[in-house]
N, C-alpha and C positions, 0 to 999 in steps of 0.2 A: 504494500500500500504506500503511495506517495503523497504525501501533502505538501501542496506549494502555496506560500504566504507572498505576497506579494509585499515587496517594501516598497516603498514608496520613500523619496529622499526631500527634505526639504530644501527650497531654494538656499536659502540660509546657510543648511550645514555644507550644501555641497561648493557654494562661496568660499568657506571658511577652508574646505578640505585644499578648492583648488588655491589660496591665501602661503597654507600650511605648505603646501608640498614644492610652491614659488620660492615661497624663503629659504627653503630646506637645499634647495636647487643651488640658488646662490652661495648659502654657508659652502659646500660643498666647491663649490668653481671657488671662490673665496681661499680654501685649505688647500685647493689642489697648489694653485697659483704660490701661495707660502713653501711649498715642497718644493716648486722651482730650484735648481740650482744656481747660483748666481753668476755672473760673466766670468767670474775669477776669483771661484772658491779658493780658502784654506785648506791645506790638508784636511782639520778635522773636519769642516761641511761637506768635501768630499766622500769622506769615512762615512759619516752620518746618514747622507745622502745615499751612498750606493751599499750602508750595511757591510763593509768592507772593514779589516784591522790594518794595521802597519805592517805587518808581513807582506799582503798581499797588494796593499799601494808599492812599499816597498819594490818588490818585484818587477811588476808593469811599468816603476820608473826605469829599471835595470834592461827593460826591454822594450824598450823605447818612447812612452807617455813622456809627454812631454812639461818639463818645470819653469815658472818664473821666479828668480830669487827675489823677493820682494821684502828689503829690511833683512829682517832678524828671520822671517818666515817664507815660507815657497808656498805659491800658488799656482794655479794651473788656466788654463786657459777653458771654457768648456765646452769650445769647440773643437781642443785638441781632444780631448776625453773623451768626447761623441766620437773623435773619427779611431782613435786607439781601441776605441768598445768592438767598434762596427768590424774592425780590423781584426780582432779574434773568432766572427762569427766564423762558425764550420758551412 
């Protein structure tokens, strides 16, 4: 046996839903945009950024990623980083 209830939505709530899930939209583009990396991460935003430790920056610097010495700290470029990534795919 089936019974079907028909709901019926009010004007209102379904304002409010489409209101809700606008905002939610934005927060969302909002935190992606924050995750950005920046033109010319630090080491550790780079770390942070791709979840990586210092072994393994280490390394990819050893094999040819590319460094800025900048002051007291190295940065990177992040369009060298994109082409160094793209450059290990199989």
């Amino acid at each position: 046996m089936t019974v079907n209830v028909p709901i019926e939505f009010n004007q209102e709530i379904i304002e409010e839903l489409v209101q809700l899930t606008k905002q939610r939209i934005e927060e969302e583009a909002q935190q992606q945009k924050m995750k950005e990396l920046p033109p010319y991460p630090t080491r550790k935003q780079l770390k942070q950024q791709l979840k990586i430790g210092d072994t393994r920056l280490n390394n990819w610097i050893d094999h040819g990623l590319k460094v800025i010495p900048f002051g007291k700290e190295t940065r990177f470029d992040r369009e060298d980083v994109k082409l160094f990534l793209d450059s290990l795919k199989i």
